[in-house]
Structure formats: structure tokens, C-alpha cells
Backbone bond lengths (Angstrom), bond angles and torsions (degrees), N, CA, C in turn:
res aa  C-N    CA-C-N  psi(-1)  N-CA   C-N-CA  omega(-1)  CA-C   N-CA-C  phi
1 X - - - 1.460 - - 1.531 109.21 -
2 X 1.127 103.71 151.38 1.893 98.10 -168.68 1.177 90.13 -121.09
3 X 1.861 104.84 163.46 1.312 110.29 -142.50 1.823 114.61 -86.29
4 X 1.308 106.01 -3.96 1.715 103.61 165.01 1.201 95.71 -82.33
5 X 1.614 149.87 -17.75 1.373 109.68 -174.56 1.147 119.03 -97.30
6 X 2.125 122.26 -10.60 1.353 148.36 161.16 1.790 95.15 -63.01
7 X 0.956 139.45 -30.71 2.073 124.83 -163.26 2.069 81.07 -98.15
8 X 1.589 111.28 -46.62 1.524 92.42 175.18 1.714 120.50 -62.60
9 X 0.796 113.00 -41.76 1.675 112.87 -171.16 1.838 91.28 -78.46
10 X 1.221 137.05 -30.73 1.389 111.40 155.77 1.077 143.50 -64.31
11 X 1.452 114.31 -32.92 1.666 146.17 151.85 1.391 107.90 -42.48
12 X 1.329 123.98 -48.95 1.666 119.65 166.78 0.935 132.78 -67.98
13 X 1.243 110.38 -35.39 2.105 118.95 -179.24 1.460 81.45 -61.45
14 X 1.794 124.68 -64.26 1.376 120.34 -143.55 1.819 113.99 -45.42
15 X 1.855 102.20 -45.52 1.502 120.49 -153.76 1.410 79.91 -75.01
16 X 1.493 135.91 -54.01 1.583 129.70 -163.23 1.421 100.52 -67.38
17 X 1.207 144.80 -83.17 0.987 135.87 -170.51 1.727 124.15 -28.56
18 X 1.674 98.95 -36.93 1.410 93.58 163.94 1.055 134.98 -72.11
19 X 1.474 110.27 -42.87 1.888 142.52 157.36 1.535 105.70 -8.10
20 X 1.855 97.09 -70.45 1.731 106.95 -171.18 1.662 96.67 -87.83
21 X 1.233 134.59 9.54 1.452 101.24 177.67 1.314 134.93 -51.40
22 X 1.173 130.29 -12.46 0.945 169.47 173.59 1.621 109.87 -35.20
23 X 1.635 84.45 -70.03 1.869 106.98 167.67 1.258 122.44 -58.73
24 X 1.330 109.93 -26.06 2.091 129.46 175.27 1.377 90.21 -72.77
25 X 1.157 121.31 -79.51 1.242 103.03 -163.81 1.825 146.61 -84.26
26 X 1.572 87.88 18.52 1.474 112.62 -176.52 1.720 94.44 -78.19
27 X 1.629 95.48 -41.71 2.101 95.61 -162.74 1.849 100.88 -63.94
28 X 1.573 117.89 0.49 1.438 101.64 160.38 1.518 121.70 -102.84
29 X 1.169 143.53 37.42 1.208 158.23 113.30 1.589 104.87 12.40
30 X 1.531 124.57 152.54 1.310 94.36 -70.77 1.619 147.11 -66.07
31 X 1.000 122.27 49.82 1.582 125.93 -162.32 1.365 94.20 -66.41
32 X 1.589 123.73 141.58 1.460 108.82 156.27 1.248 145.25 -83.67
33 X 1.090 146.32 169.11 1.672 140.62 -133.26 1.849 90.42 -93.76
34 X 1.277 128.08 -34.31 1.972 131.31 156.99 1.407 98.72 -42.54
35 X 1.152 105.43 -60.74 2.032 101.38 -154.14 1.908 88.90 -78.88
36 X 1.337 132.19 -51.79 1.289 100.60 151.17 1.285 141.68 16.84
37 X 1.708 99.52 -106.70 1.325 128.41 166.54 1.668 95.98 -23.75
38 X 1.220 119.96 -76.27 1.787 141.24 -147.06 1.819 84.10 -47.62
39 X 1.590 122.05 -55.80 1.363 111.63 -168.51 1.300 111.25 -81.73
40 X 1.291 136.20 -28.27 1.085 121.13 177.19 1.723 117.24 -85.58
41 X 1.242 123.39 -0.44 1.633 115.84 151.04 1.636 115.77 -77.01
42 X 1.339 100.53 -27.08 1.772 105.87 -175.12 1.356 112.60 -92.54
43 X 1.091 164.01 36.13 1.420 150.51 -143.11 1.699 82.73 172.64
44 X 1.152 120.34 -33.62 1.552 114.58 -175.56 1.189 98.75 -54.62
45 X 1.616 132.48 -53.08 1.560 144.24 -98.14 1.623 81.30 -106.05
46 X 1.264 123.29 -54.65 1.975 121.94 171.31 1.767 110.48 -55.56
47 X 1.364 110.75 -52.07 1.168 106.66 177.94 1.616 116.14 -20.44
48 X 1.798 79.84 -85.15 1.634 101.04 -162.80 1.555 117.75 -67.55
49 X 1.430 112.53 -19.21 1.480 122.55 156.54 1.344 118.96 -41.79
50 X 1.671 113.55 -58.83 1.614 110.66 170.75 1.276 115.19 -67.96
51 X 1.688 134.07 -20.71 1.144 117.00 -162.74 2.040 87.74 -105.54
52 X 1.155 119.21 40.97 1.067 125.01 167.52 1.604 118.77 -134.04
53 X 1.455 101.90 -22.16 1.457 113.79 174.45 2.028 100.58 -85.96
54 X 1.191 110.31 -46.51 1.612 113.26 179.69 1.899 85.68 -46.49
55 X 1.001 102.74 -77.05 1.654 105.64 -148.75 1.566 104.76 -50.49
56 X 1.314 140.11 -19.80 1.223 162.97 -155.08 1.626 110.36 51.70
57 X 1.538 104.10 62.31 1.585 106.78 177.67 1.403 113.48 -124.70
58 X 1.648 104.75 3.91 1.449 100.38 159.97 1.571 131.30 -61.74
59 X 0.882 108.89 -34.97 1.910 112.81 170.17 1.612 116.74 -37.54
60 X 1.505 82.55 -55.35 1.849 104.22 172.16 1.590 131.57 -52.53
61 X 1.841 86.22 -40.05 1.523 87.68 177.18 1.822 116.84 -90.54
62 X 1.278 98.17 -3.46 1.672 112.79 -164.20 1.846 89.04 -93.77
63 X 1.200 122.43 -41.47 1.393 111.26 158.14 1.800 145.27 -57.79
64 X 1.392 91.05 -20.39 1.174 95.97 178.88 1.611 124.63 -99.56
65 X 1.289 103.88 2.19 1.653 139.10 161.55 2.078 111.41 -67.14
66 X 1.408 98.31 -16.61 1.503 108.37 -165.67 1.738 78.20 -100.95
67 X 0.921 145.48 26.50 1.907 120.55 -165.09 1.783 75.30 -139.99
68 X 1.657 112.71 115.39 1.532 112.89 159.73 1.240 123.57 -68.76
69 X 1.859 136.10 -9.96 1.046 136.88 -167.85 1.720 96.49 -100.62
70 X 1.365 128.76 -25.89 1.358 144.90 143.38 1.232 123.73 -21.97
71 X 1.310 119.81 -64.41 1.304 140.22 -175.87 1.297 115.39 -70.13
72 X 1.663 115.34 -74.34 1.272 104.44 161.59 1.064 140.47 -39.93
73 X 1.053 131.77 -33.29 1.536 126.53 155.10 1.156 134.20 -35.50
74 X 1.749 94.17 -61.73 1.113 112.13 173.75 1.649 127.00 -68.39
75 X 1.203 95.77 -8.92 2.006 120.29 171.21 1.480 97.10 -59.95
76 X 1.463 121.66 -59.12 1.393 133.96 -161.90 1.749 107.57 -85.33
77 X 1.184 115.02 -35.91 1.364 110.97 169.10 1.742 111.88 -80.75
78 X 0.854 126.62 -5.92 1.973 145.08 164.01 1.424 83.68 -70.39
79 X 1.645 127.61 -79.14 1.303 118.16 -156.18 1.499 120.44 -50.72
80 X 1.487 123.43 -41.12 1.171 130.40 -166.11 1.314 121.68 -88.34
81 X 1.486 95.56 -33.76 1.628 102.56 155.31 1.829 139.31 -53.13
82 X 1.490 98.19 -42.39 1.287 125.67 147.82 1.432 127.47 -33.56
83 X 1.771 107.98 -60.62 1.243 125.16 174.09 1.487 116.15 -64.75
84 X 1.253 113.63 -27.95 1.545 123.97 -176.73 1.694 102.25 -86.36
85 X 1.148 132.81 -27.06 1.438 125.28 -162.79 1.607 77.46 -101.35
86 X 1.490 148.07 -57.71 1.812 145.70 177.35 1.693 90.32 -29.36
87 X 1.173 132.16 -67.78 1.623 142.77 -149.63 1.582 89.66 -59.41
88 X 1.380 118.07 -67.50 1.554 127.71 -143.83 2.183 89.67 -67.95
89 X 1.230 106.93 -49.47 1.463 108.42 178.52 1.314 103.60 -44.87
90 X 1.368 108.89 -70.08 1.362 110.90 -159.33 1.891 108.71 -54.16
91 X 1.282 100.42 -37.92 1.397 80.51 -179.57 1.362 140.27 -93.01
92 X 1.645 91.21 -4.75 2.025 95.48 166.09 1.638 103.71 -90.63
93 X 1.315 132.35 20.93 1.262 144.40 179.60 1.794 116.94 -113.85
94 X 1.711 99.43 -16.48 1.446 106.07 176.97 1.521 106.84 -130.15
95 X 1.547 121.49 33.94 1.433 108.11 175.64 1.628 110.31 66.68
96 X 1.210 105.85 49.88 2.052 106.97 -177.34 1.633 84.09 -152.75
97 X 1.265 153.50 24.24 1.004 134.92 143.17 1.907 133.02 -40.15
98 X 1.132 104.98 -20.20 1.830 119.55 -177.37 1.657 96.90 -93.77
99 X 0.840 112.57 -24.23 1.637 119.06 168.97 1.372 107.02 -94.88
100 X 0.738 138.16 -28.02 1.968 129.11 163.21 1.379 119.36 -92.06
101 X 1.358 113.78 4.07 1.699 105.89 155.40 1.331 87.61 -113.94
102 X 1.326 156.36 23.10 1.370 143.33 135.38 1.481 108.76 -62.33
103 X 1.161 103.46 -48.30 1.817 112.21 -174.10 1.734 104.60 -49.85
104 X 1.744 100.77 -47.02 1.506 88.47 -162.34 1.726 99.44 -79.95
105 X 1.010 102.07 -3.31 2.120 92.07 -179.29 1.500 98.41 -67.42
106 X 1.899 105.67 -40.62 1.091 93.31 -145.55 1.928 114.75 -76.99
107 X 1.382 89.98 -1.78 1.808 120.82 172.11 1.586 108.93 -25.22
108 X 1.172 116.67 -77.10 1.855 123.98 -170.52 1.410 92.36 -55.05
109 X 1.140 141.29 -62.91 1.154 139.28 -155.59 1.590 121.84 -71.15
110 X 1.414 119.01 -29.79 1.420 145.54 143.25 1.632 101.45 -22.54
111 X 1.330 82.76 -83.09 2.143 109.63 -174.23 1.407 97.88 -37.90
112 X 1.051 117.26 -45.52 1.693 119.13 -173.81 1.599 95.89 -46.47
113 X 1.578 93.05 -77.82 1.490 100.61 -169.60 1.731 130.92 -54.59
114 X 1.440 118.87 -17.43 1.093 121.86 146.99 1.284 133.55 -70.15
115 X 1.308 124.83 -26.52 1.285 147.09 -168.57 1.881 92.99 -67.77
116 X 1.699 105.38 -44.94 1.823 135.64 -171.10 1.504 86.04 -57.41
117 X 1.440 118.17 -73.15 1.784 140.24 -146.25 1.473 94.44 -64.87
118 X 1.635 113.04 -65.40 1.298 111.77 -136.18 1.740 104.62 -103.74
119 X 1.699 105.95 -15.60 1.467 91.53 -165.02 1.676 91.55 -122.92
120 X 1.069 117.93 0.49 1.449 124.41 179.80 1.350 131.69 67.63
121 X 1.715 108.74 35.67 0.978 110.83 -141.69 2.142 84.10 -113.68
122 X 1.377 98.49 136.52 1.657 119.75 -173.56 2.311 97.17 -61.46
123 X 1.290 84.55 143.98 1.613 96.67 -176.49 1.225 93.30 -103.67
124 X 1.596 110.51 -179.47 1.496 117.48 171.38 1.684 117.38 -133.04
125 X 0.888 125.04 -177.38 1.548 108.90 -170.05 1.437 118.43 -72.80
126 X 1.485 120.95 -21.33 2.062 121.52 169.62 1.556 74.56 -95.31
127 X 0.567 160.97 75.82 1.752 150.59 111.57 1.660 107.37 -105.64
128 X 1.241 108.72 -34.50 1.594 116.39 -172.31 1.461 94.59 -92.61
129 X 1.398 140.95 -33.19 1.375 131.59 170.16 1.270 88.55 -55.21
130 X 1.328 118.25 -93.43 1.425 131.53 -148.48 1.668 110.01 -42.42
131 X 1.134 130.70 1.37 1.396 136.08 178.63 1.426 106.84 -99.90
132 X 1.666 110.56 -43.99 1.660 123.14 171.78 1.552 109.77 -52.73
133 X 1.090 111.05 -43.78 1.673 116.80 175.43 1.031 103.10 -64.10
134 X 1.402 149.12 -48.15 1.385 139.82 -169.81 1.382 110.90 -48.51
135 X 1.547 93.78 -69.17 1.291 105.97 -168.69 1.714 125.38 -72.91
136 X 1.261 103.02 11.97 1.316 112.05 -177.71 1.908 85.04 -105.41
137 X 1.199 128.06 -47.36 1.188 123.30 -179.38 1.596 109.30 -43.85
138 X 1.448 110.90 -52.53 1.393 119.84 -149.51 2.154 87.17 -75.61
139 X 1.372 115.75 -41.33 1.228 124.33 175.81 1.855 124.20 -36.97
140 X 2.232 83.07 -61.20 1.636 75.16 158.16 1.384 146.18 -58.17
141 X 1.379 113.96 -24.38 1.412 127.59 -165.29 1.679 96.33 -68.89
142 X 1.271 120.87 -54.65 1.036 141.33 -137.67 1.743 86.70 -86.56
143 X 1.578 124.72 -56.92 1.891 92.38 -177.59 1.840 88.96 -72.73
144 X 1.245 135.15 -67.66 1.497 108.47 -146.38 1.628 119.38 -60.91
145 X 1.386 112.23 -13.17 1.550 100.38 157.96 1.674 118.36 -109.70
146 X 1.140 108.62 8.83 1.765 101.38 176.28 1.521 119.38 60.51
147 X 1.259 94.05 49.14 1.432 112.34 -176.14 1.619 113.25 161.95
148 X 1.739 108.25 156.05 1.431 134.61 178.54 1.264 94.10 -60.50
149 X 1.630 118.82 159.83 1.456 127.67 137.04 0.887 127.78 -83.50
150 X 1.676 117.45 72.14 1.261 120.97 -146.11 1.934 111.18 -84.60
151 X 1.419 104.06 -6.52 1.838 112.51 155.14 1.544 109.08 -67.99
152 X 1.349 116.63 -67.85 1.491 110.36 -171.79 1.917 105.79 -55.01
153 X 1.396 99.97 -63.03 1.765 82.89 175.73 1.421 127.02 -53.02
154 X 1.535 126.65 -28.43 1.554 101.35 168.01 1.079 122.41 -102.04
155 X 1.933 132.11 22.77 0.933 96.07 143.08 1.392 131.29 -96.24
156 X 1.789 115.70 -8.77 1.002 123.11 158.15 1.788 121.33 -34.95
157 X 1.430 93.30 -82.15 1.408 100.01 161.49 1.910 158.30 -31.93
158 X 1.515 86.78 -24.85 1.698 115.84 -171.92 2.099 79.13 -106.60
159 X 0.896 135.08 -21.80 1.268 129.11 174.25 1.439 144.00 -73.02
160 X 1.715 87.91 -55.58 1.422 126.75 -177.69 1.663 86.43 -74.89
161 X 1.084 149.80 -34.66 1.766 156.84 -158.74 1.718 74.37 -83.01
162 X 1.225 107.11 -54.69 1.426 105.10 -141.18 1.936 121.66 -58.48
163 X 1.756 80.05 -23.75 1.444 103.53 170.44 1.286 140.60 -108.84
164 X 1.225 99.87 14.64 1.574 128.81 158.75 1.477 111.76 -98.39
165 X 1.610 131.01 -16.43 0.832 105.51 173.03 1.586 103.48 -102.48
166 X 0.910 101.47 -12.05 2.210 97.19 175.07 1.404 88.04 -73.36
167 X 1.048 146.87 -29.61 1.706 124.26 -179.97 1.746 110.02 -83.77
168 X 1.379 94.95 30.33 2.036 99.42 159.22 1.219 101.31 -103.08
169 X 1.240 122.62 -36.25 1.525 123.38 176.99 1.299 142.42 -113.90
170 X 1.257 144.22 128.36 1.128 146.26 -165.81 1.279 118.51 -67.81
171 X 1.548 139.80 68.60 1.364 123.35 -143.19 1.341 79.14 -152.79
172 X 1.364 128.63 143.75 1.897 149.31 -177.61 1.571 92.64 -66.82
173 X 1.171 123.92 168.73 1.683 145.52 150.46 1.098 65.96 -54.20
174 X 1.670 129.84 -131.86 1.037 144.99 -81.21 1.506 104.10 -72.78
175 X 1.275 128.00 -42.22 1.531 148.35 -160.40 2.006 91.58 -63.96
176 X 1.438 92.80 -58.28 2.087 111.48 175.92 1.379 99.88 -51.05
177 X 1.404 117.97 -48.47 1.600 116.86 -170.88 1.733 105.78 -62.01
178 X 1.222 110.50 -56.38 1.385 129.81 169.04 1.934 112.48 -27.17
179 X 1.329 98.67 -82.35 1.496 121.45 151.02 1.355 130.97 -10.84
180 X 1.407 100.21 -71.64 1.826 107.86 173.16 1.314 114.85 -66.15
181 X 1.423 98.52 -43.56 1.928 101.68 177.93 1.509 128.94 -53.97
182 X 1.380 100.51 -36.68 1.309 132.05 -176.91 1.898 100.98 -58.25
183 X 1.364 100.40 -50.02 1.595 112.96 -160.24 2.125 91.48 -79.60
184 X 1.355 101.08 -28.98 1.284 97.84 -177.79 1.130 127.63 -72.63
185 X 1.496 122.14 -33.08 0.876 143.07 162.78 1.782 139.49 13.53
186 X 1.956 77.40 -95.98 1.602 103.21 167.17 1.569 115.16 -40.61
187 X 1.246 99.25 -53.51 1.910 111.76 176.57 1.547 127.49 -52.09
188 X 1.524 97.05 -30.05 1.340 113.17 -166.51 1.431 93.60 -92.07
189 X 1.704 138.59 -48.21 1.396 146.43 -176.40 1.457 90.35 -59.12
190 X 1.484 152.53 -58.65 1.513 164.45 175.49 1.148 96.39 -36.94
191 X 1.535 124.00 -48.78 1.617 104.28 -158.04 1.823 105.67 -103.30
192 X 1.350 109.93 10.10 1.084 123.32 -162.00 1.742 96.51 -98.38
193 X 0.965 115.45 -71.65 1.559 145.70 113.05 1.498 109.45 39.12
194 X 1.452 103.32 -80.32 1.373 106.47 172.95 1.413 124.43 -118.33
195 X 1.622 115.79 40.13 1.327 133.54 176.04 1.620 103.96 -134.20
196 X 1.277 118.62 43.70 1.722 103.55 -168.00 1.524 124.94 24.49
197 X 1.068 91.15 59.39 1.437 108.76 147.98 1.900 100.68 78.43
198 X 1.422 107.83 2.71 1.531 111.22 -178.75 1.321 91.47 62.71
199 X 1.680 145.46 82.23 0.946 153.06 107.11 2.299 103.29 104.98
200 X 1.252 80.35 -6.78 1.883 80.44 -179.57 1.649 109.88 -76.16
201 X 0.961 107.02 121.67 1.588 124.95 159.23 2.236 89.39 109.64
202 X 1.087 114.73 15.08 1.768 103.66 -173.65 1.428 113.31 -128.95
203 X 1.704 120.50 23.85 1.232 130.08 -178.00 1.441 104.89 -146.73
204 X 1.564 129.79 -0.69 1.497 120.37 174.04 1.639 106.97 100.63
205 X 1.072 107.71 140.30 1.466 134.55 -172.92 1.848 113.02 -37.96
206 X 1.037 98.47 -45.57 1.404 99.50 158.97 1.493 137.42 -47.38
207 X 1.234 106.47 -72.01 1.271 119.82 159.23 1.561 126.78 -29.54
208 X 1.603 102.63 -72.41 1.623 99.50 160.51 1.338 118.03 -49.05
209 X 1.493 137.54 -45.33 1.499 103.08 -170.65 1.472 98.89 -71.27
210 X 1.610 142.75 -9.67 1.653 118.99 -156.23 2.023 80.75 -86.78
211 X 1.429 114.04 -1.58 1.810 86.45 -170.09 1.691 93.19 -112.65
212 X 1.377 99.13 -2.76 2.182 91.28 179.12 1.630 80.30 -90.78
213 X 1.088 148.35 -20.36 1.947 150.30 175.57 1.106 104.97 -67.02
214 X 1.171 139.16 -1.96 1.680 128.39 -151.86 1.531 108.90 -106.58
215 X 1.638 98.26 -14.67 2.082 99.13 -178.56 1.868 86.22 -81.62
216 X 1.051 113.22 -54.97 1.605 109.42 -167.73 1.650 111.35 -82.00
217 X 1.142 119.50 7.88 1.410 113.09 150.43 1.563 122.47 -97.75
218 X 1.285 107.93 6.93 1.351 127.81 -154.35 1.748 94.25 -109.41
219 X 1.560 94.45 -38.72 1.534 95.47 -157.90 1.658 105.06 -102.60
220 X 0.971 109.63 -32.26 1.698 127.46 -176.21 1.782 110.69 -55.85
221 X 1.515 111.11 -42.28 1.605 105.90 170.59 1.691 117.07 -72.03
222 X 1.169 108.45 -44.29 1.289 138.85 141.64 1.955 113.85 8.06
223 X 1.533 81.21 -82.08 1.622 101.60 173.70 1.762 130.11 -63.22
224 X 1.866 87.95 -50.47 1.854 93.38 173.42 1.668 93.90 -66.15
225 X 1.445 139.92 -12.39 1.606 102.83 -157.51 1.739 83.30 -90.34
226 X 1.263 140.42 -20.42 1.300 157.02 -168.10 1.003 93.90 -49.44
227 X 1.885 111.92 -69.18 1.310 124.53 -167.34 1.527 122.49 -61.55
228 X 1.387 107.32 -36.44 1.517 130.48 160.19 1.224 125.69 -23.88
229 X 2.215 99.98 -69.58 1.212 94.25 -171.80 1.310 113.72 -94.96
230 X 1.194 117.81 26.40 1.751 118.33 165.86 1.471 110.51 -111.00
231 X 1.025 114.91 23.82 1.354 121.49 174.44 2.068 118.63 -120.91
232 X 1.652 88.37 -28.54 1.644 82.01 -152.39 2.166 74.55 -135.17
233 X 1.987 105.25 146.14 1.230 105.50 -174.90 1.787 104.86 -66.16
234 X 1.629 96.77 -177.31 1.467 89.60 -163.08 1.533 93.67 -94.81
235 X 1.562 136.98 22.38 1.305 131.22 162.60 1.577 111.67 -82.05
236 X 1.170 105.49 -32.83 1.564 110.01 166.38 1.166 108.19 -76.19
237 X 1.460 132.22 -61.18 1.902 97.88 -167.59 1.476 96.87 -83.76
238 X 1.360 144.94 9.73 1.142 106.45 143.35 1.423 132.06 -37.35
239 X 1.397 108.31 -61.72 1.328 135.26 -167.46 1.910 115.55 -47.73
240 X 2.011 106.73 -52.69 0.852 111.22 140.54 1.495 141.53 -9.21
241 X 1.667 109.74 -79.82 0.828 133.57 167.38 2.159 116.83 -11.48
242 X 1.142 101.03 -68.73 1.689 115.99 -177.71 1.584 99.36 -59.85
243 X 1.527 127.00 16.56 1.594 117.28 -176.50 2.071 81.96 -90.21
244 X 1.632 101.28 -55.73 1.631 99.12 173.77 1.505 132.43 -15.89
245 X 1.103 105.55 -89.92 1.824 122.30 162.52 1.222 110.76 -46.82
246 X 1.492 139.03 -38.47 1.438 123.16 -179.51 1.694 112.15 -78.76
247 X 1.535 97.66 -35.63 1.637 88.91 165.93 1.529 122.38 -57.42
248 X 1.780 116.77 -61.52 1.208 118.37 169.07 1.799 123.90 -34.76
249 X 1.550 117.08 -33.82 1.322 125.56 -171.93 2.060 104.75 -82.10
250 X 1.536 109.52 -22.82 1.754 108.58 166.74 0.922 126.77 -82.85
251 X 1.353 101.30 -30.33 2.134 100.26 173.49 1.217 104.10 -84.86
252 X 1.413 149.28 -17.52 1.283 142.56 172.55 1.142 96.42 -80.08
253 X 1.104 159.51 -25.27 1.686 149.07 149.44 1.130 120.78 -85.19
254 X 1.270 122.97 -27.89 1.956 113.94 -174.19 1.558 113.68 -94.46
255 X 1.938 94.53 -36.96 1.443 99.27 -176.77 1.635 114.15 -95.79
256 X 1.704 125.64 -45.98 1.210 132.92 159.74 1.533 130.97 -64.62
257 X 1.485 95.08 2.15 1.836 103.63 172.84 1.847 106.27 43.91
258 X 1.893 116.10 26.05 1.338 87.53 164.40 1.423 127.70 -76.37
259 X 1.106 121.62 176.35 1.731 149.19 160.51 1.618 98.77 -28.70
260 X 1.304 111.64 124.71 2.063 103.11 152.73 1.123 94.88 -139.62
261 X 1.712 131.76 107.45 1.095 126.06 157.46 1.290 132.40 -72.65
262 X 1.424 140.35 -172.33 1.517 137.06 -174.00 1.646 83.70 -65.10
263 X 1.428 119.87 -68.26 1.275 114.28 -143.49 1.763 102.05 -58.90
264 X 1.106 150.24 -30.55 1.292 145.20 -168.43 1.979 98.35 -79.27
265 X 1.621 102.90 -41.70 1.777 96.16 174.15 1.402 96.30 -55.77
266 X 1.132 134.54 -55.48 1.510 123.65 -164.35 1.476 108.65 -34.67
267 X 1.499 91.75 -77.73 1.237 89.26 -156.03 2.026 108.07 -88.31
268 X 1.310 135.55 16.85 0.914 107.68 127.31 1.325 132.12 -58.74
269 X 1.397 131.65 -26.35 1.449 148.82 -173.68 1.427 93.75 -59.50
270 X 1.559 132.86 -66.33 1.403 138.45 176.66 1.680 118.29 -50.25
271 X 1.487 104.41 -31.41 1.534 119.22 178.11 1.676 102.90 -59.27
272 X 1.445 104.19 -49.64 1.380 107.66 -160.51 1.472 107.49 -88.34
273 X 1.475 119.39 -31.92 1.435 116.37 147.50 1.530 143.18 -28.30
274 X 1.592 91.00 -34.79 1.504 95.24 -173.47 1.909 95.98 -91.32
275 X 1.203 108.91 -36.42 1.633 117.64 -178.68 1.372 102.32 -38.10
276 X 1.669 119.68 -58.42 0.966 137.24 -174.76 1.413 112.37 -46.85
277 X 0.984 125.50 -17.03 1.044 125.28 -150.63 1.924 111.75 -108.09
278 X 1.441 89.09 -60.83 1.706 119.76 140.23 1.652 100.96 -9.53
279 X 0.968 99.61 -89.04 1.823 143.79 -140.31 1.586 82.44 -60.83
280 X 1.677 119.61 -66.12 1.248 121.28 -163.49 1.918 107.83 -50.70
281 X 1.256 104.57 -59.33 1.248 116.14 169.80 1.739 102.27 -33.79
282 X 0.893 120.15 -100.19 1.165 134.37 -144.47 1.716 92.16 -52.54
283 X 1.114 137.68 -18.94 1.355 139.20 175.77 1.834 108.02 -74.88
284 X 1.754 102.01 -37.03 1.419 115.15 -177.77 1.876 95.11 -64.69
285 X 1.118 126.32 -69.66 1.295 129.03 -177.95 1.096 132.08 -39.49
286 X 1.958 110.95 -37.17 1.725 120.47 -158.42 2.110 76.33 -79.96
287 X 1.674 119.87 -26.08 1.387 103.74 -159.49 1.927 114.95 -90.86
288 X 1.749 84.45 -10.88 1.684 80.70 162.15 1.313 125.64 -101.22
289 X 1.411 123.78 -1.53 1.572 136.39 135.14 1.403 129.83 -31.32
290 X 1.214 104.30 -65.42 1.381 112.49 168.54 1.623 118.99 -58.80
291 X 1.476 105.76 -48.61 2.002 105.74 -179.16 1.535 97.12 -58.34
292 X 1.125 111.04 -57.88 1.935 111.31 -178.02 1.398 98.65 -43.67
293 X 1.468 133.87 -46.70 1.501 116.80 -166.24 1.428 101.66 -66.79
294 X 1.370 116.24 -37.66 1.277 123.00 -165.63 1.783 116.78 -64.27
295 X 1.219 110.63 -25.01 1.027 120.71 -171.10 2.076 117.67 -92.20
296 X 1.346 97.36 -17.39 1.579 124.26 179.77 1.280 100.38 -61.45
């Protein structure tokens, strides 16, 4: 198999597996979306430890634990990361799943605009459409329901932060995954601690293994998207990418039987308009990249 069709077939497990997470974490019912959180920061921390000791990149990551400008970072990218996995629970746990694969559409287009704010970096004219659509999406929601989408914006938001601040440091997924978990930890053993155990051993055999499963379901998409994007350019797993959110957006209607009224088709319709728009561009560019190489 050659190596664009090995970074695509890793690129797919990654976006599907995230797509249906949804379905992973429904089979722990009722646990709540806190005690959640509590196992899936704690149960990560062995996981990804062995799949860092197999590969022999624990040394690497156990060094970069010695660097205080390291850490902190990684303190603040722990927090937001945190906040983004609290959001996504809570809302396939309260009937807001169709609003958290809105969040992740509304992801690329976010990045844009931080990319604008925080790194100062010049837009182009489908970058400035595709941002107008957002916010005209997020606009409608807001008079015909009298209110933000305040699920889709934070997890967009608690995300898009999340990946602006891993681009202060030079540190792998997996080693960062390692890292944050590590820092999460203590908090997560505390709340575990003094909540019976956050729901393990008081709902039946099932249940506990989907929350002792949750570091290596956590870490396993994790890894193929790793493998992915060192295999295949980033115009392709962009592209990839929208298998995620469109999965998450069918089981919240086919399998969770929620609500989609006109007004949410709209303006997903405008969401995906502006993507489109994005997407084309950046496909126009990755192909005059390549003729320029070709021509060198």
C-alpha cells in the first residue's frame, strides 16, 4: 500500500472514530458527563505511557517535563483541552449533540479567525467569505432562538485556543497527549476520590469497562490522525477532516432522533457554504504549489 493511501486510511479511522464518539460514550449511561471527564483524563495517563514506552519516546516525553516554559503551556493547553472534552460530554449527554457537530464544522473557519487575531496572519477573499457565513449562521440562531450556540461556540472556541496554544511549542500529539493527562490527572483521581469512584463499579460490568476504555479510545484516534498527517499534505486531511462532524451530525438525527429545524438547516447550509469556500481555495493553492515545484 503506498503511503497516501496508508495517511488516508489513517485519516479515516481517526475522523470516524471521532464522528461516532458519541456512540462510545452514550454505552456509559448513566455516569455523568464530570465523572466522565475524571476517567477519561485518568485511564489516558497508562495508556499512552505504554504506547510511548513501546515506541521508545518516553525518554523524550519525560524530558520535556524538565523545561518550565514547556509545562506551562502545556498547563493552559491541559485547561482548554479539558474544557473542550467537559463541552462535547455534556452535550451528547443532554440532547445538544446537532449543536456539537456544528461546533466542529464551525472549527476551520474559527482557525482562520484566530490565525487573523492572534498570529497576524493576512486572509484572502474565500477566507473573508467563509468567515461572513459563519457569523451570519451563528447570527441567525441567535434572533430566532434568543440566544448564542453557546455548545457549538465553545467547543469550537475552547479548541481553536487550544491549537494556538500547542503552536508555542514544539511537542508531538502523543508526548502533549501524555503531558496534559499527566497534569490532569491528580484532579481527576480527587474527584474520583471523593465521588465514589465517579460512577465505576455502580452501573454493571459494562459500563465500567466503556470508562476503564476511555484512555485508549481517547488515545487510539489520536495516533492514526498522527500517522495521517505525516503521511498525506495538509489539503487532504483537511478535506478528510468534515468525515468527523458529518458523522457526529447523523447519529444526532438518525440515531439520537434529535430536533433539526429549518432554522439550524439554514444555517448549517451557510456553515457549509462558507467551508466551501475555504476548502476550494486552499485546494486552488496546494495545486499551484505543486506546478511551481514542478517547474523549479
Amino acid at each position: 500500500m503506498s503511503d497516501q493511501r496508508r495517511g488516508a486510511l489513517y485519516g479515516v479511522t481517526a475522523y470516524l472514530i471521532w464522528g461516532f464518539a458519541a456512540l462510545y460514550w452514550m454505552q456509559t449511561e448513566p455516569v455523568d458527563s464530570r465523572d466522565l471527564l475524571a476517567h477519561r483524563a485518568l485511564w489516558s495517563v497508562p495508556f499512552v505511557f505504554l504506547c510511548l514506552l513501546v515506541s521508545g519516546r518516553l525518554a523524550g516525553a519525560l524530558r520535556l517535563m524538565t523545561q518550565p516554559r514547556v509545562l506551562g503551556i502545556m498547563a493552559i493547553a491541559a485547561l482548554l483541552g479539558g474544557t473542550n472534552w467537559l463541552i462535547f460530554l455534556w452535550a451528547i449527554s443532554n440532547g445538544q449533540a446537532t449543536e456539537a457537530s456544528l461546533g466542529y464544522f464551525l472549527l476551520p473557519l474559527l482557525n482562520v479567525v484566530i490565525g487573523l487575531t492572534v498570529f497576524n496572519e493576512k486572509i484572502d477573499r474565500a477566507q473573508q467569505v467563509g468567515i461572513a457565513f459563519a457569523i451570519a449562521a451563528v447570527l441567525l440562531q441567535f434572533v430566532y432562538h434568543g440566544g448564542l450556540p453557546l455548545v457549538a461556540l465553545g467547543l469550537a472556541g475552547s479548541f481553536s485556543l487550544y491549537g494556538a496554544i500547542r503552536k508555542k511549542v514544539s511537542v508531538d500529539s502523543l508526548e502533549g497527549l501524555f503531558i496534559e493527562t499527566l497534569m490532569m490527572s491528580p484532579f481527576a483521581l480527587a474527584w474520583m476520590l471523593t465521588h465514589e469512584w465517579a460512577g465505576l463499579g455502580a452501573h454493571g460490568l459494562k459500563v465500567d469497562l466503556f470508562l476503564l476504555g476511555a484512555g485508549a479510545f481517547t488515545a487510539i484516534p489520536l495516533i492514526t490522525y498522527v500517522a495521517s498527517s505525516r503521511l498525506l499534505p495538509l489539503t487532504a486531511l483537511g478535506l478528510i477532516f468534515y468525515i468527523g462532524p458529518t458523522a457526529q451530525l447523523l447519529v444526532a438525527l438518525l440515531v439520537f432522533k434529535e430536533p433539526f429545524d429549518l432554522v439550524q438547516a439554514i444555517a448549517f447550509g451557510m456553515v457549509w457554504v462558507g467551508l466551501a469556500f475555504v476548502t476550494a481555495d486552499s485546494l486552488r493553492r496546494s495545486r499551484r504549489q505543486r506546478a511551481a515545484q514542478k517547474l523549479e
